[in-house]
Each structure stands twice: as C-alpha cells, then as structure tokens.
C-alpha positions in Angstrom: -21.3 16.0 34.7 -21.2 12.7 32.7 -17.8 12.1 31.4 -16.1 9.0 29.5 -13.1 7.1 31.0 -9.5 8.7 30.5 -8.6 5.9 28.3 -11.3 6.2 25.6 -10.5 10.3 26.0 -7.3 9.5 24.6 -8.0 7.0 21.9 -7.3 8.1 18.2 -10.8 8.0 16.4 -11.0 5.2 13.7 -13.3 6.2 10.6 -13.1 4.2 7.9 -13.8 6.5 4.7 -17.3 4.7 3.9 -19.1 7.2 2.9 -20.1 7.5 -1.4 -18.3 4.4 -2.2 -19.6 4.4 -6.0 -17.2 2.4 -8.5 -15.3 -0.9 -8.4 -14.5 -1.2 -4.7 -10.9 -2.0 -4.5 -10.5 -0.1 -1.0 -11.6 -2.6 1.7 -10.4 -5.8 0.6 -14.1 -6.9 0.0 -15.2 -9.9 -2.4 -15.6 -7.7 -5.7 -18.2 -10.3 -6.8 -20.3 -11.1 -3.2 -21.3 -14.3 -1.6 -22.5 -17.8 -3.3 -26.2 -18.2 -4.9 -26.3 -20.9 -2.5 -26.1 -18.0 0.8 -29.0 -15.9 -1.4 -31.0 -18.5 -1.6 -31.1 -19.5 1.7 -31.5 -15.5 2.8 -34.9 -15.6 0.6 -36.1 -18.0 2.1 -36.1 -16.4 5.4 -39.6 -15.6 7.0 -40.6 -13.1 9.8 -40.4 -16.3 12.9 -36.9 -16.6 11.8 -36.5 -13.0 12.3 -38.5 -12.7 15.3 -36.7 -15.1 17.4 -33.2 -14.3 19.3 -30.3 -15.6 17.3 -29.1 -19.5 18.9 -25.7 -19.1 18.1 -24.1 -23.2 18.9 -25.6 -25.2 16.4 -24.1 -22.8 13.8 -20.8 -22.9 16.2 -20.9 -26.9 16.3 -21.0 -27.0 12.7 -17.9 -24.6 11.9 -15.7 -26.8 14.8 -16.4 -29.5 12.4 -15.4 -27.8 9.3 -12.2 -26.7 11.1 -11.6 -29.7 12.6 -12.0 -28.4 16.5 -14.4 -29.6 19.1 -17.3 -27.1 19.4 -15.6 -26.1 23.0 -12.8 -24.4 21.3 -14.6 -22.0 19.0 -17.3 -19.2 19.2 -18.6 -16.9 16.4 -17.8 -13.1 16.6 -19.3 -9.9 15.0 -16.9 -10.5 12.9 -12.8 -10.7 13.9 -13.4 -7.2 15.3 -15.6 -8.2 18.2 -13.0 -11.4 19.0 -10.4 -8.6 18.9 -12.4 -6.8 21.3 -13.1 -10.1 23.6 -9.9 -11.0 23.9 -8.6 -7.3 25.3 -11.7 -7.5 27.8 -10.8 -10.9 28.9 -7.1 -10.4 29.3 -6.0 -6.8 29.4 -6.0 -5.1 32.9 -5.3 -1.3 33.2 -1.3 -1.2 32.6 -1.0 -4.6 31.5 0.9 -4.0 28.0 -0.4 -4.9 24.5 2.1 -5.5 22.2 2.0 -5.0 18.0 3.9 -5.1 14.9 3.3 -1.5 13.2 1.6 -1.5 10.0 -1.3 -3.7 11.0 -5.0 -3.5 11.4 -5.3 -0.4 13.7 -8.2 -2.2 16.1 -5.6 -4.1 18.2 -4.3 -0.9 19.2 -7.4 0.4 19.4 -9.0 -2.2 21.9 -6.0 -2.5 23.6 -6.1 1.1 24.3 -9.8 1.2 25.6 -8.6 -1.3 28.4 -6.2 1.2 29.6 -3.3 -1.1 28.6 0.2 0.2 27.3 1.2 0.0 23.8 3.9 -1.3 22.6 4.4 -0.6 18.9 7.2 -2.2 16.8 8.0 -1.0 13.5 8.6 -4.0 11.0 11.7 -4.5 9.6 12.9 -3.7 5.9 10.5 -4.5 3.5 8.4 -5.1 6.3 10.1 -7.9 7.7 8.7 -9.7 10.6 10.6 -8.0 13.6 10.9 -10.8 15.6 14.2 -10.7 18.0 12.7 -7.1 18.7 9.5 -8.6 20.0 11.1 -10.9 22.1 12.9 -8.5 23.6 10.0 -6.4 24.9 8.1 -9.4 26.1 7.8 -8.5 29.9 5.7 -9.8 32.8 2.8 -7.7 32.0 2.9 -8.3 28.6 -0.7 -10.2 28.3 -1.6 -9.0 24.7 0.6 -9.7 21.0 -1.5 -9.5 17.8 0.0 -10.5 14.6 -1.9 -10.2 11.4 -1.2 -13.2 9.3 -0.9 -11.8 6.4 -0.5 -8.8 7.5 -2.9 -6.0 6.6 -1.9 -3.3 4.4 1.6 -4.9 3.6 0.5 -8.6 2.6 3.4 -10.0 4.4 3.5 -13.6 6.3 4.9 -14.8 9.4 6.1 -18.7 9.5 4.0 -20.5 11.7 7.1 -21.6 14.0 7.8 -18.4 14.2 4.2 -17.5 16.0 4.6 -20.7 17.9 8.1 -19.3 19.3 6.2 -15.9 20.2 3.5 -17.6 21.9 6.1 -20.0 23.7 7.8 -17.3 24.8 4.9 -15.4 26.4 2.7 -18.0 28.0 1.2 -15.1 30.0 -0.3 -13.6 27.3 -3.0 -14.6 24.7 -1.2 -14.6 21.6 -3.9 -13.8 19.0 -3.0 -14.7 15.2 -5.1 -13.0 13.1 -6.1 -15.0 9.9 -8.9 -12.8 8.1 -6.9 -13.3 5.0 -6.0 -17.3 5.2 -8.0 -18.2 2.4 -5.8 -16.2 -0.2 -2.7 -17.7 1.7 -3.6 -21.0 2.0 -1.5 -21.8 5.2 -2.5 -21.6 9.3 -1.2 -22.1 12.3 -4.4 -23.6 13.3 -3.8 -27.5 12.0 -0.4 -26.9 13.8 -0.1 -30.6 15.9 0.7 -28.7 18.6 -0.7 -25.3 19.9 -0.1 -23.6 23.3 -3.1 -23.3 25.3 -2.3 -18.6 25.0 -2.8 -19.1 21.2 -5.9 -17.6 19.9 -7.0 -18.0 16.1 -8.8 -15.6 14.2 -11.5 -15.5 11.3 -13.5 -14.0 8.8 -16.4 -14.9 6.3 -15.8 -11.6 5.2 -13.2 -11.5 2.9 -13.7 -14.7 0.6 -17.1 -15.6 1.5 -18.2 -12.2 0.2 -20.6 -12.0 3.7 -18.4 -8.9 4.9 -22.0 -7.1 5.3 -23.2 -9.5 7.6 -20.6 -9.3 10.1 -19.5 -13.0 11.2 -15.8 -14.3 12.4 -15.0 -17.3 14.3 -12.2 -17.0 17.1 -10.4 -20.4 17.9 -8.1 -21.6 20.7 -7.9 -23.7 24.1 -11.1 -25.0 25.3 -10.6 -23.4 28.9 -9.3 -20.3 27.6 -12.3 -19.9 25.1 -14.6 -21.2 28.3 -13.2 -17.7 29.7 -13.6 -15.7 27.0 -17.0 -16.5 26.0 -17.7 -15.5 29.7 -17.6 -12.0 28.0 -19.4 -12.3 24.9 -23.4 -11.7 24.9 -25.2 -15.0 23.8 -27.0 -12.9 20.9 -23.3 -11.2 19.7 -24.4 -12.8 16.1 -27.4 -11.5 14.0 -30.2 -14.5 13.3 -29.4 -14.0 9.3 -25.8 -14.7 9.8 -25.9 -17.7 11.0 -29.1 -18.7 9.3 -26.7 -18.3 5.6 -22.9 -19.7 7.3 -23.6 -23.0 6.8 -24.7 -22.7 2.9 -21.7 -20.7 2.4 -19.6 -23.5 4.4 -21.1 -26.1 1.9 -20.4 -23.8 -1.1 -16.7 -24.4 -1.1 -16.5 -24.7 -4.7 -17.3 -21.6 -5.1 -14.9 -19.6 -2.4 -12.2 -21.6 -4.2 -13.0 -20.7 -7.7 -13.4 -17.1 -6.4 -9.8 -17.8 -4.4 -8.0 -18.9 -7.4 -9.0 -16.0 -9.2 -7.8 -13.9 -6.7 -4.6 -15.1 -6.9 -4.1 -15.2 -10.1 -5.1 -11.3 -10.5 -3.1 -11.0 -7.7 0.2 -12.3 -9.9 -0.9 -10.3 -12.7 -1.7 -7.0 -11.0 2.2 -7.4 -9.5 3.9 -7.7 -13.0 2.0 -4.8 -13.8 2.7 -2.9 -11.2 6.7 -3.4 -11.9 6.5 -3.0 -15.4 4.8 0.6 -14.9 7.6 1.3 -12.3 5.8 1.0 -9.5 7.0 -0.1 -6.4 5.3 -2.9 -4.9 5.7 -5.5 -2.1 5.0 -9.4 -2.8 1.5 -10.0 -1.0 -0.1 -13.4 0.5 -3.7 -11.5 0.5 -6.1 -10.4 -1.8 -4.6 -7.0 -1.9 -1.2 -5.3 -3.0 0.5 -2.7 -1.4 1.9 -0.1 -4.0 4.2 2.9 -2.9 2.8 6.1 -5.0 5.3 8.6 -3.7 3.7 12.4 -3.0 1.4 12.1 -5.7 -0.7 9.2 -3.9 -3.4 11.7 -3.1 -3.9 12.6 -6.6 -3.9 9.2 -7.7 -6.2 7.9 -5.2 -8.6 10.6 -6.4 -7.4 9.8 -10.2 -8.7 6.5 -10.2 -11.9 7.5 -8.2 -13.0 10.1 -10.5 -12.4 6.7 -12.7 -14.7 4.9 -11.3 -12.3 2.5 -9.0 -12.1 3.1 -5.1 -8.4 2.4 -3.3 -7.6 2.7 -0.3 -4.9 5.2 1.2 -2.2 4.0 3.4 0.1 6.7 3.9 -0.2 7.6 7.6 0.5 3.9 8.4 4.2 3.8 9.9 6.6 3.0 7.0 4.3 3.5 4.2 4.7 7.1 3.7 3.0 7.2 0.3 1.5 3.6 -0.7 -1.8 3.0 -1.6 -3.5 -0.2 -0.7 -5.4 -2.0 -3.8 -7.6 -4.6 -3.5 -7.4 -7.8 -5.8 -10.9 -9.0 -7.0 -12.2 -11.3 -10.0 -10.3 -11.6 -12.8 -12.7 -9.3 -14.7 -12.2 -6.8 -12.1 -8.4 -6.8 -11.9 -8.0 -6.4 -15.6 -10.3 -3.4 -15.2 -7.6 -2.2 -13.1 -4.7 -2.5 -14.8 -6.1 -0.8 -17.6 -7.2 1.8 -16.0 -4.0 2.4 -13.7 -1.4 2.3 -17.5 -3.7 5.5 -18.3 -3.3 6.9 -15.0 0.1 6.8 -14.6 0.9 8.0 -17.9 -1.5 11.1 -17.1 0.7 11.8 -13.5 3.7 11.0 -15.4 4.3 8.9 -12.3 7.1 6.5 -14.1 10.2 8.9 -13.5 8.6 10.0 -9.7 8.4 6.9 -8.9 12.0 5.5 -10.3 13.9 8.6 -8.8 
C-alpha cells in the first residue's frame, strides 16, 4: 500500500483559519486597501494569448535585479517567500542535516525543514523576545546547513541588527543563512545593500504585504550568484503564474503609492501602540505592519468579540512565549482608527483593564 515518507507523517499540519473571512481583515497582515490602480489596470488589459502562453519568468527577474540593485544572476521570483523557503530546504537540507530557528516565527521554516527529514533546532527568544543570539551560536554544529531569521520577526515585530545576521552567517559558512524580509518595507532597513555579504546569505521577499498582491503569490529570493545558480536548479521554470509577472513591474513603477500606503502604516502603527497602553494592554514595540498584544485568558473571547464586530485578528497563543497575545494587523489610517474604536468598546465590555494589569 501507498504510503507517505516518515518525515511528512510526522509533520504538524499548518491551516491557516481562511475560511469566512468577512470584516476588516486585520488577521494576515494583508494590505487593508489592495494593490495600485496602476497593477489593475495593467490586469485588464490582459487577453486570452497572455493567458494561453507559459509564464517567461527572466525578463520580469531582470527588471526586479535592477530595482534592487543586483545582477539578474543573483535573484529569482518565488511563489511567493514560501516557495524560496521551500527551495532553499530542498537545495540544502539532507536527511539529519539540522535546521536551526528562533521560536516565535513564521512556522514554514520548521515546516520545510521538517519535510527534508532535517532536525530541528528551536530556540526560544529571549525576554521580550530578544534576539537569542549567544544561544544560536552555540548550537551551530557541522551539520547545521539551515538558520532562518524573520526580519522583523513575525508575530512579535521584533528586529535583528544587520551585523548581527552577518555574525550568524560568518559563523556558519556551511549553511545558507536565509533572512527573511517580507516585512522590510514597514522597517525600512536590509541587510541586502550590506557592502559586504557572505556568499551562505540568502535574502527574502514579498509583494505581498505592501504591494497589496498577497493573492497573486510573488516573492523574490536574493543571494550569491553561484549559490542562486544552485538553487534555481530546483525551481520549475513556470514556478510564477503569467498574471504575476505580467502586473510586478507596474507595481514596481508605482512607488509612490506603496510609500504613501507605508507611511500610513506606520503612523497607525504608532497610534494603535499608545492605544493599546493607555487601555492597559500589553504590547511589544513592532517594526511591521502588525502589533503583538498580550490578551491574557480572555484572548479567545476577544478574538471572537471583535469578529462578531466586524474585524478579523489573528490568534497567537500556541506560539511559544505568547501564551495569550493576539496578533493585529495595522492597515490605512481609516482602518486603524476603525480599530481602536472598536477595541475601547471591547475592552470595556470584557472588563479586560484590571485582567490584564493583574
């Protein structure tokens, strides 16, 4: 009888709750306010020979080089930063090689990691989710050949210095070092435009998050020419759908708008903070366009509260150390004052003040 590989019997399923997403969505840090008129255009003006042709995937890829400043050699576009993810465990990862995270982050490292059959070596941030750094070092090993680092990190928010990444991937020049950058743009800083990068570091990312394209499924992954030569081995030439990369380059030449869309972002994100600590709620300082909140043993019912509101958040407390937080994402400025509001009536309805304080 048919039966799947050990490894992927033993993976944890990961099911992101999609289903009846009605309301503001403030649970997968997705543009509240979608892509540039510019991208829409250009999709309607798509016919059925653009459709009926297999996507050619390295003019597109020549043209975001440029716009990072790379040669075309060291980039290739992904089905979005989870397929680079996934190409990077496939070209590197042998069965027993180790994998190595920092715990919270984005649960498909561990995930891909896993399906290779690698060991995984999870190390719990420090306090206040504090970049765990001499404990990392410490565990690099000769069959370390994987560390991801989320920068920021997803659900806390938190940032890593870039010497600090450069010292990791110094340290482990056996392993490709991938620093994930799906939420740069609300950051502002990357290791990328470092003036000097080890040939094991791998950048990551998305057109997801502020290019409001999250539904068309498009990442870039960046590193070392011969490295990439390598990975790109494993990708299939036709990993990218024909209407992606028929709209990245109009949403490349829309900058103006992902930095107006940016700046509001941050500046909901300031205001959603204050708000959060004047209703005595706990909250971590975030570098994203989302703010990690800790609820307490009522996050349940808030989560629900606000849904039955009409405003979807996302629920974070089986990620280690955020035993009840709540993850909320920061859209237009429209959109986050439509949040506040409507989190002043909620926590006066749970009475959450004095829970929360206690």
């Amino acid at each position: 009888m048919l039966e799947a590989r050990a490894a992927v019997k033993r993976l944890q399923v990961y099911r992101p709750p999609l289903a009846g997403r009605r309301g503001l969505r403030l649970d997968f840090n997705e543009s509240t306010i979608g892509c540039s008129p510019r991208v829409l255009a250009r999709l309607r003006s798509l016919d059925a020979e653009a459709l009926a042709r297999y996507p050619e995937r390295e003019p597109v890829e020549a043209e975001v080089a440029g716009f990072l400043g790379l040669d075309a050699a060291q980039v290739l576009l992904t089905n979005g930063v989870d397929e680079a993810i996934h190409l990077l465990c496939s070209t590197y990862l042998e069965p027993g090689d180790e994998a190595i995270i920092v715990v919270p982050t984005f649960a498909l490292y561990a995930i891909f990691a896993q399906v290779e059959d690698a060991r995984l070596i999870q190390i719990l941030s420090g306090e206040n989710f504090a970049f765990p750094l001499e404990d990392l070092l410490s565990r690099i090993g000769p069959r370390t050949r994987l560390i991801a680092v989320a920068n920021p990190n997803n659900p806390t928010g938190t940032v890593v210095a870039g010497e600090i990444l450069l010292q990791v991937a110094q340290s482990a020049p056996q392993a490709a070092v991938l620093v994930d950058e799906a939420y740069f743009e609300f950051h502002g800083e990357t290791i990328l435009n470092h003036r000097v990068r080890p040939a094991n570091l791998f950048v990551a990312r998305t057109f997801s998050k502020a290019y409001g394209l999250a539904g068309l499924r498009i990442g870039v992954l960046a590193a070392d020419a011969g490295q990439m030569a390598m990975v790109r081995r494993a990708a299939s030439p036709y990993n990218v759908n024909a209407v992606a990369l028929a709209v990245l380059p109009e949403a490349l030449r829309d900058q103006q708008y992902v930095e107006n869309y940016v700046a509001e972002v941050r500046r909901g994100r300031r205001l959603l903070e204050q708000e959060l600590k004047t209703l005595g709620l706990h909250c971590w300082p975030s570098r994203a366009n989302f703010v990690l909140v800790r609820i307490g043993p009522a996050h349940a019912e808030f989560i629900q509260t606000l849904r039955a509101r009409g405003i979807l958040v996302r629920d974070r407390n089986t990620d280690p150390g955020c035993e009840g937080c709540v993850r909320l994402t920061v859209g237009s400025e429209e959109h986050t004052r439509i949040l506040i509001g409507t989190l002043r009536e909620v926590v006066e309805t749970l009475g959450l003040h004095g829970e929360v304080n206690a």
